[in-house]
N, CA, C and O atoms as a CHARMM CRD file, in Angstrom:
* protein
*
  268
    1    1 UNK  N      0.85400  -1.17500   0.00000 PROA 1      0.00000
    2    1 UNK  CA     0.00000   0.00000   0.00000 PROA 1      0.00000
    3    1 UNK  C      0.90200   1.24100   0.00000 PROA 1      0.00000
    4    1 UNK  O      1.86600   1.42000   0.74400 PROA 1      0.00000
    5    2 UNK  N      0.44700   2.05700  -0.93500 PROA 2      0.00000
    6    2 UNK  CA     1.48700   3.33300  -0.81400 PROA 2      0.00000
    7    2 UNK  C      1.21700   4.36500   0.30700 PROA 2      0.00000
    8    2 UNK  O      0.21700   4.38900   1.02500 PROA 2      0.00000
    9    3 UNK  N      2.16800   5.13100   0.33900 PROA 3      0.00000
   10    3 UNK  CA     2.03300   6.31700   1.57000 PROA 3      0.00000
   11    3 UNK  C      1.03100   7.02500   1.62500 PROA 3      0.00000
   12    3 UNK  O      0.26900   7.27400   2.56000 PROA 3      0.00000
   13    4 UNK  N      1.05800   7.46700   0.20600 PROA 4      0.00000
   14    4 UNK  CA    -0.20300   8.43100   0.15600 PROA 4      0.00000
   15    4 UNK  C     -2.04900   7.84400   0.62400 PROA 4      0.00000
   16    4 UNK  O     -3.02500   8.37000   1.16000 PROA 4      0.00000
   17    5 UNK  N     -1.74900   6.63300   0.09800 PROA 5      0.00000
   18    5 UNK  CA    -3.00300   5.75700   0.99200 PROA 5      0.00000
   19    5 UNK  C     -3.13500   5.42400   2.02300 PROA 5      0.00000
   20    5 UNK  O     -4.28000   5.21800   2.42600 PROA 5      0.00000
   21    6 UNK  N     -1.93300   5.21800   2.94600 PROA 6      0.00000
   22    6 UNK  CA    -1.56400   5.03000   4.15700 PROA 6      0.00000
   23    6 UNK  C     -2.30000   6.09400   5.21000 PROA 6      0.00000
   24    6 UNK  O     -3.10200   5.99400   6.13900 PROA 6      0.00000
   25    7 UNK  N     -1.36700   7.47900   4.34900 PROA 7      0.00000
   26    7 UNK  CA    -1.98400   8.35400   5.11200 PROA 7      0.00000
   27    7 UNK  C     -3.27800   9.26800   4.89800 PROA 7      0.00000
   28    7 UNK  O     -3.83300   9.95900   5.75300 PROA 7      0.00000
   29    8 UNK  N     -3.57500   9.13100   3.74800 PROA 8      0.00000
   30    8 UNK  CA    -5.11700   9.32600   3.35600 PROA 8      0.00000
   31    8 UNK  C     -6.13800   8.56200   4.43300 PROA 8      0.00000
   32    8 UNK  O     -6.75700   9.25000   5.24500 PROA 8      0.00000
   33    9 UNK  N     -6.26400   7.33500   4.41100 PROA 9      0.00000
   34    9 UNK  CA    -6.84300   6.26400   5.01100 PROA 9      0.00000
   35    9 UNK  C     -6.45000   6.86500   6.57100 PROA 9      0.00000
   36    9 UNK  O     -7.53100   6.78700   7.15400 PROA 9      0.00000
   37   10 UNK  N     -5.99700   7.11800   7.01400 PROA 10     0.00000
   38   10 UNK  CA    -5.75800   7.43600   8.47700 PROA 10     0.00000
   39   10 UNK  C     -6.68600   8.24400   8.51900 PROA 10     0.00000
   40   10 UNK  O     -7.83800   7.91800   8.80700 PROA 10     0.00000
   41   11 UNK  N     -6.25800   9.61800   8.19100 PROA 11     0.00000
   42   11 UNK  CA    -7.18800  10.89600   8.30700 PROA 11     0.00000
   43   11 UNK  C     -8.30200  11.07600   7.59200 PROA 11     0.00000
   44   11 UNK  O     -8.82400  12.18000   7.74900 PROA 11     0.00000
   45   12 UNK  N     -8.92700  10.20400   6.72100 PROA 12     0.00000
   46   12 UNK  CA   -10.09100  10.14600   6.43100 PROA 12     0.00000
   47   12 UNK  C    -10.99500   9.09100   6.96900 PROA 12     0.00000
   48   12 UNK  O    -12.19800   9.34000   6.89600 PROA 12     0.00000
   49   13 UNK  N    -10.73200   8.27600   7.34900 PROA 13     0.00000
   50   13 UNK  CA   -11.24100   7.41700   8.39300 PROA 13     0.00000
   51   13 UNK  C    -11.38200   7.12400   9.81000 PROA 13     0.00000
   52   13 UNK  O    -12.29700   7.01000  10.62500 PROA 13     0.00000
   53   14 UNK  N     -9.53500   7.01400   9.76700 PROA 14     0.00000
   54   14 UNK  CA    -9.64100   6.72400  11.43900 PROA 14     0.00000
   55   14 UNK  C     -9.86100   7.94500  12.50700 PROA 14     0.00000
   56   14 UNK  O    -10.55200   8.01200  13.52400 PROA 14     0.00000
   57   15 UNK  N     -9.01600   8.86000  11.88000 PROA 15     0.00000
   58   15 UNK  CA    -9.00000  10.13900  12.88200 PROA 15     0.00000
   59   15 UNK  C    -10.51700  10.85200  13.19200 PROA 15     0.00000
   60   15 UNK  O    -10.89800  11.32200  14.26500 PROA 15     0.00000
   61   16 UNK  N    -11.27900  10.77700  11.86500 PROA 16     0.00000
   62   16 UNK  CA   -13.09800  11.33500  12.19200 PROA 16     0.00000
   63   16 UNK  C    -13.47100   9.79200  13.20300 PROA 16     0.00000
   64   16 UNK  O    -13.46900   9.72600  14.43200 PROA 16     0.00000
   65   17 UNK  N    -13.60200   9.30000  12.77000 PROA 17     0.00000
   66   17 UNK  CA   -14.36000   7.85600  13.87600 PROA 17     0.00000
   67   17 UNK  C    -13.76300   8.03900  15.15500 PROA 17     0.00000
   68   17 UNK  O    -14.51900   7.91100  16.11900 PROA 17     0.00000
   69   18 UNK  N    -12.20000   8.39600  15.43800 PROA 18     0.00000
   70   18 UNK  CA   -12.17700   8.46900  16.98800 PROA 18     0.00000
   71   18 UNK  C    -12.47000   9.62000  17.40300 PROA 18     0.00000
   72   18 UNK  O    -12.89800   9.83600  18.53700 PROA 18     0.00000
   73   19 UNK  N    -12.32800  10.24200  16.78000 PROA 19     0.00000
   74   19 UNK  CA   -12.75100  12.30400  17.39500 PROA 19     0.00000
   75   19 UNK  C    -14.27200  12.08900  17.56900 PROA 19     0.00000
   76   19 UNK  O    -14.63500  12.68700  18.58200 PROA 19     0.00000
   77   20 UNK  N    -15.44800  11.36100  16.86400 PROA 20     0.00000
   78   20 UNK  CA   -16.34400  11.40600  16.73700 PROA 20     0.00000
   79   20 UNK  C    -17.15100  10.21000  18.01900 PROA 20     0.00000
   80   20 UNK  O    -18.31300  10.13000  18.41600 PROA 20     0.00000
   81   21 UNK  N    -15.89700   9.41900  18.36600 PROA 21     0.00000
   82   21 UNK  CA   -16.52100   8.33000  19.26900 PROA 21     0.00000
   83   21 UNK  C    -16.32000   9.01000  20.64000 PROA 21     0.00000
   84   21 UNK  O    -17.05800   8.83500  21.61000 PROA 21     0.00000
   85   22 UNK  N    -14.94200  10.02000  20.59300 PROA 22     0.00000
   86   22 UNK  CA   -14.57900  10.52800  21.94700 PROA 22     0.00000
   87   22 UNK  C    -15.78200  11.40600  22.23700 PROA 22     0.00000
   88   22 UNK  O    -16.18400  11.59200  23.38600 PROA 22     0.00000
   89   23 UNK  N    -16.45400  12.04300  20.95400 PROA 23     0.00000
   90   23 UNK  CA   -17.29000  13.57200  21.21800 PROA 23     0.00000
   91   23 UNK  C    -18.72400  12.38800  21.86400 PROA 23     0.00000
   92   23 UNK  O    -19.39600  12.95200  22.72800 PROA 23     0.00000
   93   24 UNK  N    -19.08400  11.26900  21.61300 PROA 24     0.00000
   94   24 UNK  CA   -20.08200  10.79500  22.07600 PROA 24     0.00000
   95   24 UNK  C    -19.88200  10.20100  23.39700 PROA 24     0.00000
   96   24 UNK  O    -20.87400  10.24500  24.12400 PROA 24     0.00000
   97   25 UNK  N    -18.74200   9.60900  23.91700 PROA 25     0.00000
   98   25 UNK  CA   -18.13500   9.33100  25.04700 PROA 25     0.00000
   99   25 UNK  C    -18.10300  10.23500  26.26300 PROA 25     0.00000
  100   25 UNK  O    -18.15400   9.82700  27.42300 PROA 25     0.00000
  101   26 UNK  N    -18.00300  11.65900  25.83900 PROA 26     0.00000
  102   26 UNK  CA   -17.89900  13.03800  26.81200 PROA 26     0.00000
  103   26 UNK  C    -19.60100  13.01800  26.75200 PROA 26     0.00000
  104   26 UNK  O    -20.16400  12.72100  27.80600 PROA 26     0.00000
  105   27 UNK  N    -20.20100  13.23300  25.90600 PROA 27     0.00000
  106   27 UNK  CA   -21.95000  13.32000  25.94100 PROA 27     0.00000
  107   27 UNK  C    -22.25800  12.34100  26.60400 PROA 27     0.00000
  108   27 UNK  O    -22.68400  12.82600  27.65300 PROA 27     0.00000
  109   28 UNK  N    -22.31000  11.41900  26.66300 PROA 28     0.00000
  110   28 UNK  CA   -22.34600   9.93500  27.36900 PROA 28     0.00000
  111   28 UNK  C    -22.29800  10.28100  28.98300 PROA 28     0.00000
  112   28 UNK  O    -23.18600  10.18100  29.83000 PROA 28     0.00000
  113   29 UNK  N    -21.02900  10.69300  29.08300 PROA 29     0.00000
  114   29 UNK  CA   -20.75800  10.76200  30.71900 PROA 29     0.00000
  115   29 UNK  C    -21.34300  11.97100  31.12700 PROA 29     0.00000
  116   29 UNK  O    -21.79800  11.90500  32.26800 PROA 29     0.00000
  117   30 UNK  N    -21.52000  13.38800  30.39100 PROA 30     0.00000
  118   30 UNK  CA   -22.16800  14.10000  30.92800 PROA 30     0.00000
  119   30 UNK  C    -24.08400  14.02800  31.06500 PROA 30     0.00000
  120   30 UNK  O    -24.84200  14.79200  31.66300 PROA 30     0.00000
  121   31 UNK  N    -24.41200  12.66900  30.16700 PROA 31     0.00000
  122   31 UNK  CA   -25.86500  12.45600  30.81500 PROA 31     0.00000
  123   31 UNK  C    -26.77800  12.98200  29.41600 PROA 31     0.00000
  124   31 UNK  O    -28.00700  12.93000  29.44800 PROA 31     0.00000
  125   32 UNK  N    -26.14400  13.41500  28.37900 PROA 32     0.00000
  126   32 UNK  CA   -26.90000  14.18100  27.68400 PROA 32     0.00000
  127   32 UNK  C    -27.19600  13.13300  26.38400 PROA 32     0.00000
  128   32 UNK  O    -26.36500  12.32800  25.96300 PROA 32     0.00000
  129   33 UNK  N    -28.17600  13.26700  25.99600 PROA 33     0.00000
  130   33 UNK  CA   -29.02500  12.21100  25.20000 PROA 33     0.00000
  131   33 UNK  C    -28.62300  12.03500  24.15900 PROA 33     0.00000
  132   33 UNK  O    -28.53000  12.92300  23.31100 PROA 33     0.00000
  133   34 UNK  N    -28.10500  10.15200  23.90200 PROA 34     0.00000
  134   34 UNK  CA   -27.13600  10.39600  22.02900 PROA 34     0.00000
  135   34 UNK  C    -27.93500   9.70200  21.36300 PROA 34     0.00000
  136   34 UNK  O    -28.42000   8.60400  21.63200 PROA 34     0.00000
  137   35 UNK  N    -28.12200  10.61300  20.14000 PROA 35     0.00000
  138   35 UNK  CA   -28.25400  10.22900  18.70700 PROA 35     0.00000
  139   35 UNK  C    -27.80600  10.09000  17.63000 PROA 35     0.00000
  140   35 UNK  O    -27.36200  11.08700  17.06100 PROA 35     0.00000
  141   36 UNK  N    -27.77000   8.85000  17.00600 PROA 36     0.00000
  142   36 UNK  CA   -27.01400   9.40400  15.59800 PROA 36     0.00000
  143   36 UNK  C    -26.77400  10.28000  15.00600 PROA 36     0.00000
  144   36 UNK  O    -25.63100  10.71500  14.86400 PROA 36     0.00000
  145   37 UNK  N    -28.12500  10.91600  14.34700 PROA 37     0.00000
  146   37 UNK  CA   -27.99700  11.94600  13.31000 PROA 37     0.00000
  147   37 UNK  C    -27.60100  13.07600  14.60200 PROA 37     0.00000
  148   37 UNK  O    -27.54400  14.12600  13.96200 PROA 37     0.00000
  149   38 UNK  N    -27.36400  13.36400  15.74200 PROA 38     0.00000
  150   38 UNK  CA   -26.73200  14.68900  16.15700 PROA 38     0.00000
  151   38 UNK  C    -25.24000  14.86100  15.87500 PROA 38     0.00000
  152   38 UNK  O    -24.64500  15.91700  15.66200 PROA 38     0.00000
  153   39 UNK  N    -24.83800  13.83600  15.90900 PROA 39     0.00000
  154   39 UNK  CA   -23.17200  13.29200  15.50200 PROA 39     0.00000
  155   39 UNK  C    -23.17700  12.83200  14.04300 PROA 39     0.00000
  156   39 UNK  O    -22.08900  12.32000  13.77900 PROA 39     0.00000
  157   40 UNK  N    -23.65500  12.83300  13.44900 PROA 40     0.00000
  158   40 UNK  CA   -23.66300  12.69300  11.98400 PROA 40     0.00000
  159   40 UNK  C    -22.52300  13.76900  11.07400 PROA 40     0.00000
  160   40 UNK  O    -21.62400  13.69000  10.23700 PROA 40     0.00000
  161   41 UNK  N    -23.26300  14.77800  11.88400 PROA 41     0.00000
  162   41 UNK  CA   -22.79000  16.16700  10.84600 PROA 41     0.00000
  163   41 UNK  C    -21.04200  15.84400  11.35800 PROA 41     0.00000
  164   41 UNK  O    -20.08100  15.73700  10.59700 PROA 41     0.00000
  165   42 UNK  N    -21.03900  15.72400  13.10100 PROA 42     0.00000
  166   42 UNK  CA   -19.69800  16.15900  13.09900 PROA 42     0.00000
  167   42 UNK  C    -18.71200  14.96000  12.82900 PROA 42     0.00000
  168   42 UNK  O    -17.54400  15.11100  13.18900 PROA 42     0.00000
  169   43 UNK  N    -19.08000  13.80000  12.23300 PROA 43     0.00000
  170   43 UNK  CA   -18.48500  12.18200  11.28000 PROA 43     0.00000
  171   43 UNK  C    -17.86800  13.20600  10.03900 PROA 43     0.00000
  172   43 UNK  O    -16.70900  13.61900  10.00400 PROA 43     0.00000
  173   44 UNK  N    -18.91200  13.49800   9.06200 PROA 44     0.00000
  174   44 UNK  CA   -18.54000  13.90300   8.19700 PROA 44     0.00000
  175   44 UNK  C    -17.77800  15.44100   8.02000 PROA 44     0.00000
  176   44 UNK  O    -17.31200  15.79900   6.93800 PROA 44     0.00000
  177   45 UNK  N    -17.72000  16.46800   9.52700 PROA 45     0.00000
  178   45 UNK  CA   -17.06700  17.21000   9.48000 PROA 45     0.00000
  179   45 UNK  C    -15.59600  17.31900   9.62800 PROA 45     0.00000
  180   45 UNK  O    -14.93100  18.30800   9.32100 PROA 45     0.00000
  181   46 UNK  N    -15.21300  16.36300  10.05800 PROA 46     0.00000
  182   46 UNK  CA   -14.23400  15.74500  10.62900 PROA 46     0.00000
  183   46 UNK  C    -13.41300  14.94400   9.54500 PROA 46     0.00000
  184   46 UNK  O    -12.18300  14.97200   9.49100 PROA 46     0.00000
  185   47 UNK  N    -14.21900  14.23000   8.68900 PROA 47     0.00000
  186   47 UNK  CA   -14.07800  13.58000   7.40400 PROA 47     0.00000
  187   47 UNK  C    -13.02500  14.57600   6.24400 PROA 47     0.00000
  188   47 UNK  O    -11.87800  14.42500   5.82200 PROA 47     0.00000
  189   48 UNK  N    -14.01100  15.53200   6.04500 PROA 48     0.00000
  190   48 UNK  CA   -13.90200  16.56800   5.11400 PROA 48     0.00000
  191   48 UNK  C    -12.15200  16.94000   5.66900 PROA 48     0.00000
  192   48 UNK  O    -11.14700  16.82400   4.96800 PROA 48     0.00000
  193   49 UNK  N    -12.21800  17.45400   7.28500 PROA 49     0.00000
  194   49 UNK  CA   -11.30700  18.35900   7.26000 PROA 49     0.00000
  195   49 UNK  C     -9.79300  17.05800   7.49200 PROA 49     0.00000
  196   49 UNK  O     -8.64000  17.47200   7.61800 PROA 49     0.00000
  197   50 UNK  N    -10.06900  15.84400   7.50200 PROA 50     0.00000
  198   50 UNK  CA    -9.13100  14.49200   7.00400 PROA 50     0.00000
  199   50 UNK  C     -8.44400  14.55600   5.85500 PROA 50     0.00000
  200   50 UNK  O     -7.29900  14.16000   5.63500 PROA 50     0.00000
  201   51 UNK  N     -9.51000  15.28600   4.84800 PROA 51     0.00000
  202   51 UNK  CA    -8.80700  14.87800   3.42300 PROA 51     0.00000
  203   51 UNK  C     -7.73000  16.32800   3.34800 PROA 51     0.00000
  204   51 UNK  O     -6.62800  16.05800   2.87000 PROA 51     0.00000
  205   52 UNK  N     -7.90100  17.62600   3.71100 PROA 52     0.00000
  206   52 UNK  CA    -7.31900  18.50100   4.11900 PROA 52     0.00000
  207   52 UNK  C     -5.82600  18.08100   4.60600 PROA 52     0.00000
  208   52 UNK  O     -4.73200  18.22400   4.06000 PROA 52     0.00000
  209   53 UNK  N     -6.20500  17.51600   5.82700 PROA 53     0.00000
  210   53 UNK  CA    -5.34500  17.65300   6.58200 PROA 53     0.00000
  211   53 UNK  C     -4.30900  16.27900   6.27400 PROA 53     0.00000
  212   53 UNK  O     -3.16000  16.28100   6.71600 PROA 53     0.00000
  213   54 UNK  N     -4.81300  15.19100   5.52200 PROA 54     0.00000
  214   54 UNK  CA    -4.17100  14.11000   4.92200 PROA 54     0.00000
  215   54 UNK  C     -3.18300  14.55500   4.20500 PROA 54     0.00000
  216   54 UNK  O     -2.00300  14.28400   4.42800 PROA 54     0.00000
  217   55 UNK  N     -3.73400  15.50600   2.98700 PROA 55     0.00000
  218   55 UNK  CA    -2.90600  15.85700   2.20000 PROA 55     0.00000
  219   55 UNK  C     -1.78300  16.53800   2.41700 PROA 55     0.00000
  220   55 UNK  O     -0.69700  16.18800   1.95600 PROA 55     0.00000
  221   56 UNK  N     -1.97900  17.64100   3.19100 PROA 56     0.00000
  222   56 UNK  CA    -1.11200  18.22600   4.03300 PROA 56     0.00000
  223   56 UNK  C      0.08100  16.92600   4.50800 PROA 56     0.00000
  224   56 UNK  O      1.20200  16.67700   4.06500 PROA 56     0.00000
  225   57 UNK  N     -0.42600  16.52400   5.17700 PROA 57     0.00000
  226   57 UNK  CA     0.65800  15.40800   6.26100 PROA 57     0.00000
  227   57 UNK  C      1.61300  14.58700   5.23200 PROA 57     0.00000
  228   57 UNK  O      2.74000  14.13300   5.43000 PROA 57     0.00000
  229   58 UNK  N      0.87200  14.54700   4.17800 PROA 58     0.00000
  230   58 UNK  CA     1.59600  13.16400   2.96000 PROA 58     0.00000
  231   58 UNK  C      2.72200  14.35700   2.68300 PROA 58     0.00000
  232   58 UNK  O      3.89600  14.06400   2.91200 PROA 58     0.00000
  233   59 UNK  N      2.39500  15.73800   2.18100 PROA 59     0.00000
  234   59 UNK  CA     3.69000  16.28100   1.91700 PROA 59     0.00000
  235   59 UNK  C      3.99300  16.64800   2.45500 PROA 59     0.00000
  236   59 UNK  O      5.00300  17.03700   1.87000 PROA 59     0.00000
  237   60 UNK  N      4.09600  17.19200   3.83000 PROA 60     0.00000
  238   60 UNK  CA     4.89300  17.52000   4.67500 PROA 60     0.00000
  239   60 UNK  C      5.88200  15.59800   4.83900 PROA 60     0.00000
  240   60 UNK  O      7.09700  15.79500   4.81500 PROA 60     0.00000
  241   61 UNK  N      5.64300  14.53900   4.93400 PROA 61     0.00000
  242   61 UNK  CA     5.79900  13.46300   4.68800 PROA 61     0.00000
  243   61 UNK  C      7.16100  13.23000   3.88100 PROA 61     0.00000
  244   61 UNK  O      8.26500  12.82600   4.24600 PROA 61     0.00000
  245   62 UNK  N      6.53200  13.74100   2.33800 PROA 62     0.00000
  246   62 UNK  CA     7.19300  13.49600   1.02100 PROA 62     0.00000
  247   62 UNK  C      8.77800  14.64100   1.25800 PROA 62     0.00000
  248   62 UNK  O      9.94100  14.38900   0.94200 PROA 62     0.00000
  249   63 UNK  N      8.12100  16.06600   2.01100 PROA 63     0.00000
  250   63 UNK  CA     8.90600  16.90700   1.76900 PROA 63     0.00000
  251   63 UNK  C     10.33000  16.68500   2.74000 PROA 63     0.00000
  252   63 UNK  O     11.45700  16.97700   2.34100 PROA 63     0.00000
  253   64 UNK  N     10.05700  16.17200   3.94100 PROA 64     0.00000
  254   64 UNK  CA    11.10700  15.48300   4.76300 PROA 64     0.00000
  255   64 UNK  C     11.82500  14.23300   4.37600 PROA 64     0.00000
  256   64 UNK  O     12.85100  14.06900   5.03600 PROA 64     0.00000
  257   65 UNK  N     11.53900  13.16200   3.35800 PROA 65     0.00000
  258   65 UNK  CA    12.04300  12.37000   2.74000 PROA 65     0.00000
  259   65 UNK  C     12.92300  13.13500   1.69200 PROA 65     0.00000
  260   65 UNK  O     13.85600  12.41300   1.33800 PROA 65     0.00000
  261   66 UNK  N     12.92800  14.05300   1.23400 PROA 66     0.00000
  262   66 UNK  CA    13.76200  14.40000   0.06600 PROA 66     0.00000
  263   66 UNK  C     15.41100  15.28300   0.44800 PROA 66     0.00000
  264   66 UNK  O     16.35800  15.55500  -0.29000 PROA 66     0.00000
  265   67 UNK  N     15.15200  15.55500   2.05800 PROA 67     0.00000
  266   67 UNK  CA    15.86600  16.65300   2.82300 PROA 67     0.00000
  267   67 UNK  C     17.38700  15.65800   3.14700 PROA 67     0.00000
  268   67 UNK  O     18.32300  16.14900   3.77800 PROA 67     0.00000
């Protein structure tokens, strides 16, 4: 698997699913009522700002391999 999938796949997947499990985990313990669709938006907000921030990381990545 190449890097760029490596780290795509991180931050578009894994990093929204745990930011998104922690944000229901804190709601959880503070008592306050979970629903899917209230955490929906912030799955896919989190998603979005993955592919951002993926890309970013692969060349900052690429750009330290060449140094």
């Amino acid at each position: 698997m190449s890097k760029f999938l490596k780290t795509m796949l991180f931050w578009v997947l894994i990093f929204p699913i745990l930011a998104t499990a922690i944000s229901i985990l804190i709601s959880y313990f503070r008592g306050a009522p979970i629903e899917a669709s209230s955490y929906l938006s912030n799955l896919l907000g989190f998603a979005v700002g993955g592919i951002v921030i993926g890309f970013v990381m692969y060349n900052v990545q690429k750009l330290k391999e060449e140094k």
